[in-house]
C-alpha positions as CSV (number, residue, x, y, z in Angstrom):
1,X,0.0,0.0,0.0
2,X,1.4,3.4,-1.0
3,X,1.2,6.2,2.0
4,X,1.2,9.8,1.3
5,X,1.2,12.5,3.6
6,X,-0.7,15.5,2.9
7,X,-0.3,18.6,5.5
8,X,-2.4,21.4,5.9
9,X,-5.0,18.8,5.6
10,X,-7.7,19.7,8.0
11,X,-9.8,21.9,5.4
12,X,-9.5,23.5,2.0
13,X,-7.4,22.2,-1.1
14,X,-5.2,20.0,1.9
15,X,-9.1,18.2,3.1
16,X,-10.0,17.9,-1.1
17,X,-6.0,15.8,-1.4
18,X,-7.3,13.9,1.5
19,X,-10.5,12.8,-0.1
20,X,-9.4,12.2,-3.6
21,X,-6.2,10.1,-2.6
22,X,-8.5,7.9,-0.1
23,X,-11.0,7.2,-2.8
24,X,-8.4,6.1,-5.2
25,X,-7.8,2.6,-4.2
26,X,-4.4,1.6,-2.8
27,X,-3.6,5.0,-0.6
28,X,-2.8,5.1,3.1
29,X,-3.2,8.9,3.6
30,X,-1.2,10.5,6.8
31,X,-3.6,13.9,7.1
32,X,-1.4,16.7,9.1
33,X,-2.5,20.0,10.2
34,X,-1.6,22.3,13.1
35,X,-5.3,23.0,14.5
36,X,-5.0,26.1,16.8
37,X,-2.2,27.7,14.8
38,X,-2.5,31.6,14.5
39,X,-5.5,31.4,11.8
40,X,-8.3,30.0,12.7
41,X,-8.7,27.9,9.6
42,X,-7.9,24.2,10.5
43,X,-9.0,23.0,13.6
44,X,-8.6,19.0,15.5
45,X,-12.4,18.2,14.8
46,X,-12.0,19.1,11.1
47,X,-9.4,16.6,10.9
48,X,-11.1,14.1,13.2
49,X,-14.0,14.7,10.8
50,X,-11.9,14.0,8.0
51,X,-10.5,10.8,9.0
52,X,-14.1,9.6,9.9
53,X,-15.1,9.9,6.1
54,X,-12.4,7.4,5.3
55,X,-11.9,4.8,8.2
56,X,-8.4,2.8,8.0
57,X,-7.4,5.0,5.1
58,X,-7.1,8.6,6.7
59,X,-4.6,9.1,10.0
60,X,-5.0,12.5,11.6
61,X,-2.2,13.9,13.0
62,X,-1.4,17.0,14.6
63,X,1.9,18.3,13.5
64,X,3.5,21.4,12.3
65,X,5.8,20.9,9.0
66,X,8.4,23.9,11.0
67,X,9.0,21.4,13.4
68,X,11.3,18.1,11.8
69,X,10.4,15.9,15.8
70,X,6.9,16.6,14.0
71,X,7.4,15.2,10.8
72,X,9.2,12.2,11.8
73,X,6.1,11.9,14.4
74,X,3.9,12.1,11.4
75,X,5.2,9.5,8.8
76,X,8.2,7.5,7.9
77,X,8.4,7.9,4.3
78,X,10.3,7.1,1.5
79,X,9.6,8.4,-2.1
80,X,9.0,11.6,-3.5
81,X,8.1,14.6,-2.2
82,X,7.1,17.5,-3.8
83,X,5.5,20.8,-2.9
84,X,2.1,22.7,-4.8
85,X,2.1,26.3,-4.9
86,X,-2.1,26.9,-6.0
87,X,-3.4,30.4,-7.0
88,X,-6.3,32.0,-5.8
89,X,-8.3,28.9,-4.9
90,X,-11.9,29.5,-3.3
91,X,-11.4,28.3,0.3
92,X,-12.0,30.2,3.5
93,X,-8.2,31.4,3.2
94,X,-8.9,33.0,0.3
95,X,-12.2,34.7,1.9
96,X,-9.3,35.8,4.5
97,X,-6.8,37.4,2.1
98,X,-10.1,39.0,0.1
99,X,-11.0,40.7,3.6
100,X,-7.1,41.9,4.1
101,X,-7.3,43.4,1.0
102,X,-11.3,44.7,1.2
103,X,-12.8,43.0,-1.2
104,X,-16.1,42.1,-1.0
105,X,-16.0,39.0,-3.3
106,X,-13.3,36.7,-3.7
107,X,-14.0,36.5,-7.6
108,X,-12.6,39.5,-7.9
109,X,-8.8,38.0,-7.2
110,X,-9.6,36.2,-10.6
111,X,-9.3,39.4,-13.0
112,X,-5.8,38.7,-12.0
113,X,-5.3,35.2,-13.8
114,X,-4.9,34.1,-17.3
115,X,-8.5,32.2,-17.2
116,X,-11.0,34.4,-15.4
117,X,-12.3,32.5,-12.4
118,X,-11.3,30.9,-9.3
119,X,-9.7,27.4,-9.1
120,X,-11.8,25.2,-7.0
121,X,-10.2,23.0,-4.4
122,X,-10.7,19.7,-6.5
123,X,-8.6,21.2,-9.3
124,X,-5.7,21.8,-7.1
125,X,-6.0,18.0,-5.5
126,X,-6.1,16.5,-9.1
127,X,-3.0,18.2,-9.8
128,X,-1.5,16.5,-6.7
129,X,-3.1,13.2,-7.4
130,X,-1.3,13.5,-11.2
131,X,2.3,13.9,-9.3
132,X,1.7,10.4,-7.2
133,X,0.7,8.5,-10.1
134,X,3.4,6.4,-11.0
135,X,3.8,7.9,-14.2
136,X,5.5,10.9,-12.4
137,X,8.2,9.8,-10.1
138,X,11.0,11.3,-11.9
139,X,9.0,15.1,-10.6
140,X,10.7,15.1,-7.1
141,X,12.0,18.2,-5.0
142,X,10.2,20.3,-6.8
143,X,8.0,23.3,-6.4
144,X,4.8,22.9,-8.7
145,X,2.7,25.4,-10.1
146,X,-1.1,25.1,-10.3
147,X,-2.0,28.5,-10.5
148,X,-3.6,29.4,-14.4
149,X,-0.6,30.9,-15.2
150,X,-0.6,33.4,-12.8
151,X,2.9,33.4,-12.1
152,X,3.3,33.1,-16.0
């Protein structure tokens, strides 16, 4: 069984990895997240949640990727290990940096891309789910883009 560990799994684009590698047969999914960080985004239940949608596939674990006693708490892995860098991608982070910025609608971050909308969650997670196929183990180390271009 192949493991993956996903961090800032407890909502958002880190919850939708979460769901779509623990419906693909064959996944063990470590889901990590610092509930009770300085934003109030990811909390314990939302990972507890989590992990009760997917029984014997999902582990919740609290642990912050700053801290390496953490990470070797959270998994013992082997592999690859890469990093996504998403755009503007409709979760409640995004409704956060809107509110920094006073906007009233999220959408409006979108006049900034090369396609004119807002990527959803799911988008990002497929892009994640493509870079643990098996078809993509020579993509290691590396900081992806998954953003419309908008670092183009």
């Amino acid at each position: 069984m192949r493991t993956a560990l996903v961090t800032g799994a407890a909502r958002g684009i880190g919850a939708a990895v979460v769901d779509r590698l623990a419906a693909d047969d064959g996944w063990q999914v470590v889901a990590a997240d610092i509930p009770g960080a300085t934003y109030s985004f990811g909390k314990a239940e939302h990972l507890r949640a989590l992990a009760a949608r997917w029984p014997g596939t999902v582990l919740p674990v609290v642990a912050d990727v700053r801290r390496q006693d953490d990470m070797d708490r959270a998994a013992d892995l082997r592999g690859t290990a890469n990093a996504m860098s998403p755009g503007p991608t409709r979760t409640a982070m995004l409704r956060a940096s809107a509110d920094l910025y006073a906007l009233t609608e999220v959408d409006e971050f979108a006049r900034h891309q090369m396609v004119d909308r807002i990527l959803e969650p799911h988008e990002i997670a497929s892009a994640v789910c493509r870079l643990c196929g098996e078809g993509a183990y020579a993509v290691n180390g590396s900081v992806v883009h998954s953003d419309k271009r908008i670092t183009a």
